[in-house]
C-alpha positions as CSV (number, residue, x, y, z in Angstrom):
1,X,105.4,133.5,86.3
2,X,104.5,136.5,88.8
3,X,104.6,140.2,88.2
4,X,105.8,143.0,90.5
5,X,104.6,145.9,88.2
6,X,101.0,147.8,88.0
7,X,98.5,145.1,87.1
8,X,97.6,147.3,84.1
9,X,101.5,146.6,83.2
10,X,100.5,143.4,82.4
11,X,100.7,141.6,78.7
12,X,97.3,139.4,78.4
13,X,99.7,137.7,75.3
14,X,102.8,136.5,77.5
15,X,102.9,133.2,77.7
16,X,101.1,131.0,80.9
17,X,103.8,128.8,82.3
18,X,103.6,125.5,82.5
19,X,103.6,124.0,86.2
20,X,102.4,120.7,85.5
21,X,106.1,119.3,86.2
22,X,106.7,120.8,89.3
23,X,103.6,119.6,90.7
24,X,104.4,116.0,89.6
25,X,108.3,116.3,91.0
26,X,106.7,117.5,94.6
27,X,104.6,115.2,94.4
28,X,106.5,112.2,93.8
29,X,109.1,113.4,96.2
30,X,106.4,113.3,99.6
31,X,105.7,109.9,98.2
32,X,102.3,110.6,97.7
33,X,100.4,109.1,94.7
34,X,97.7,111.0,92.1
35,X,94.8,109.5,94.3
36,X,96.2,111.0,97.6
37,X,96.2,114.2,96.0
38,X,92.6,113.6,94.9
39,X,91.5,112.9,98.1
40,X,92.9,115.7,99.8
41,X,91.5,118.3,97.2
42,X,88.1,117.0,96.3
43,X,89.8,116.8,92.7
44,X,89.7,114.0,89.9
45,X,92.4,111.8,89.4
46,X,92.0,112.4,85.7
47,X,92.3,116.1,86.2
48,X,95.0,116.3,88.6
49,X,96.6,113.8,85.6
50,X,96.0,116.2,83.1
51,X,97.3,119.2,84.7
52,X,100.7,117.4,85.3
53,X,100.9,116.7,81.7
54,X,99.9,120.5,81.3
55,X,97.0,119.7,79.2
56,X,94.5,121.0,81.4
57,X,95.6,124.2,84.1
58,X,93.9,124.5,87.7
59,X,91.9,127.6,88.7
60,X,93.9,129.2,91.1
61,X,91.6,128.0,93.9
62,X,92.2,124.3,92.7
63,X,96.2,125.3,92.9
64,X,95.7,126.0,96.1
65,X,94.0,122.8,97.3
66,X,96.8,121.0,95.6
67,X,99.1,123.2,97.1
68,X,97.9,122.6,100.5
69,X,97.7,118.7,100.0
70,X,101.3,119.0,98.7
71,X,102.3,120.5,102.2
72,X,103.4,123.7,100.6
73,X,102.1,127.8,99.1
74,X,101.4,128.3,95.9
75,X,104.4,130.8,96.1
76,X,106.3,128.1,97.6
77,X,105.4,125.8,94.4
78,X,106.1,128.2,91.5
79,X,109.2,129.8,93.5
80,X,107.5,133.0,93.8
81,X,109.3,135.2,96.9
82,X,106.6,137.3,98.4
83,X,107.7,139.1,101.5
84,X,104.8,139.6,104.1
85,X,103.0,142.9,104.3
86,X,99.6,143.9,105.7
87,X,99.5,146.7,103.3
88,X,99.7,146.2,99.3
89,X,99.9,148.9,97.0
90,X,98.6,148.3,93.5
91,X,102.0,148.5,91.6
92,X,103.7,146.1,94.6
93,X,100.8,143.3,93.6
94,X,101.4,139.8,92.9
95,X,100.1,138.6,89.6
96,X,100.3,135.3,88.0
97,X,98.6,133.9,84.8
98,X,97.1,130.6,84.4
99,X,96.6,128.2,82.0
100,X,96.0,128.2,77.6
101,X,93.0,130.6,78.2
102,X,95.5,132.9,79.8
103,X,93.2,134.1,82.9
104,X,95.2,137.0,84.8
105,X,95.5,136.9,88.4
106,X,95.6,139.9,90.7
107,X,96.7,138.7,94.4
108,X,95.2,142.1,96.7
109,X,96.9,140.3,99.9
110,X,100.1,138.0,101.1
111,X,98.1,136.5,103.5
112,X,99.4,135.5,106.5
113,X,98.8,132.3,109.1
114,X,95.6,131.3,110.2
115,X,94.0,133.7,107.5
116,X,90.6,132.7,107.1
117,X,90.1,134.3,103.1
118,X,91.9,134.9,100.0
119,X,91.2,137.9,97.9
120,X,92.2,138.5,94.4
121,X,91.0,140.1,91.2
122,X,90.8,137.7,88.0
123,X,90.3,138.7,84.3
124,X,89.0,136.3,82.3
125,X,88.7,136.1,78.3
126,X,85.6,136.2,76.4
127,X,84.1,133.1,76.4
128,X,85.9,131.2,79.3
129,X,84.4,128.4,81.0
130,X,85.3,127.9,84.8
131,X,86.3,124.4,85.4
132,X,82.8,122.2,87.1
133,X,83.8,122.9,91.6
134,X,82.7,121.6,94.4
135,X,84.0,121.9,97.6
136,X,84.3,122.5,101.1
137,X,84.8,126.5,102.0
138,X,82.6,129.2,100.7
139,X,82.9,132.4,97.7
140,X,81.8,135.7,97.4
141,X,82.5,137.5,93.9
142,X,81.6,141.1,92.9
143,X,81.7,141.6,89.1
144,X,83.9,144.5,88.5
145,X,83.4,144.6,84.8
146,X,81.9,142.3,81.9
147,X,78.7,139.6,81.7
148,X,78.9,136.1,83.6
149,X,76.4,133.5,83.3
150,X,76.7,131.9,86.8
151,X,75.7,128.4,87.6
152,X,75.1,127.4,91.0
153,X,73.5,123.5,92.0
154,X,70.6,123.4,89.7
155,X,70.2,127.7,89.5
156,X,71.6,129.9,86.6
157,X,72.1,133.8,87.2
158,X,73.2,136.2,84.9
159,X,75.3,138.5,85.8
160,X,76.2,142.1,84.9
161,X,79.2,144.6,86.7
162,X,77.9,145.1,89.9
163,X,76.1,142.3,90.9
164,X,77.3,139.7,93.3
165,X,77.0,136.5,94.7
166,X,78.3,134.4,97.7
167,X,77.9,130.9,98.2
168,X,78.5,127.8,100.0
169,X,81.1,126.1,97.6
170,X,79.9,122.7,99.2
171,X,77.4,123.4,96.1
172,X,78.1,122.5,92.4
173,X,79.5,125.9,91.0
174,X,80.9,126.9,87.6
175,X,80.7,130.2,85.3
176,X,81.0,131.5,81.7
177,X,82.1,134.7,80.6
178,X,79.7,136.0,78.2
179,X,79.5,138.3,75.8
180,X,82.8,139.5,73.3
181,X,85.0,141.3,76.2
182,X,87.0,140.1,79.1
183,X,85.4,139.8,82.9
184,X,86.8,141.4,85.7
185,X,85.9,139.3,88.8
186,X,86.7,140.5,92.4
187,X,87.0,137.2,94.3
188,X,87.1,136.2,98.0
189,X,87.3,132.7,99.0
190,X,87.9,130.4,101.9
191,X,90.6,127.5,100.9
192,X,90.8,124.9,103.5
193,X,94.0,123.1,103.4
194,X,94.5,119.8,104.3
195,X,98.2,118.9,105.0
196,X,99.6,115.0,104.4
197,X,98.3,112.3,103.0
198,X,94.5,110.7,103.0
């Protein structure tokens, strides 16, 4: 589920829970149905469907728009206790790993309310496809390490350690790890979340 230790501590093999169920059972219990959630997150009822199942596994920006329709953290949803701190050293940080393609998960900050961004670090596997996004908020990502083929509306832009890019996520976005090693992708986002129902 999470990790306390250093992030290079951390076992790329262990196994990516499952959190399809407790997404359903907090779901079910604000009364809300698969089509509320989609509205609130810009999602598909069909994914949303197939992450519950835990045939398909959100990106963690996707948890967190279902997160936020479920009136709830993504710590709060997977149990994780994180204690607030403005400062974060590198062996404190939060990790979590997410779905069959086992993308790592470096959280660099708790947060804290009325936070405006999210940053985190995310390893990818060679070859991994981004699920298709669009929504409101906007991205910036630094490549740390690794190839990306970036798509972005009708654009494609390769990119190599170093390069970056920041966007208006209101704009069809998806990438692809290229190459035969893993990416390392710094990542700051905006994640509006919309609390209740549709």
């Amino acid at each position: 589920m999470a990790n306390h230790g250093s992030p290079a501590s951390l076992n790329p093999d262990q196994d990516a829970p499952n959190y399809g169920p407790v997404i359903r059972q907090r779901r079910k219990a604000l009364g809300m149905t698969l089509e509320d959630v989609a509205k609130a997150t810009d999602l598909t009822i069909g994914f949303l469907s197939q992450v519950e199942r835990g045939i398909s596994a959100p990106s963690l920006s996707s948890f967190q728009r279902i997160a936020g329709a479920l009136q709830t953290s993504l710590e709060q949803l997977i149990k994780v206790n994180e204690p607030y701190s403005e400062y974060v050293s590198k062996d404190a940080r939060q990790t979590y790993v997410l779905g069959k393609s086992k993308r790592l998960y470096e959280k660099l900050g708790p947060g804290f309310s009325g936070a405006l961004t999210y940053p985190c670090i995310v390893h990818r596997p060679a070859g991994h496809v981004s699920e298709h996004m669009q929504h409101d908020g906007e991205v910036f990502c630094y490549l740390l390490s690794g190839k990306l083929e970036y798509h972005l509306d009708d654009r494609t832009f390769i990119m190599t350690a170093g390069d970056s890019i920041h966007h208006d996520t209101a704009k069809p976005h998806y990438s692809k790890v290229l190459g035969d090693e893993e990416s390392v992708e710094l990542w700051v986002s905006s994640t509006p979340i919309s609390h209740g129902k549709s």
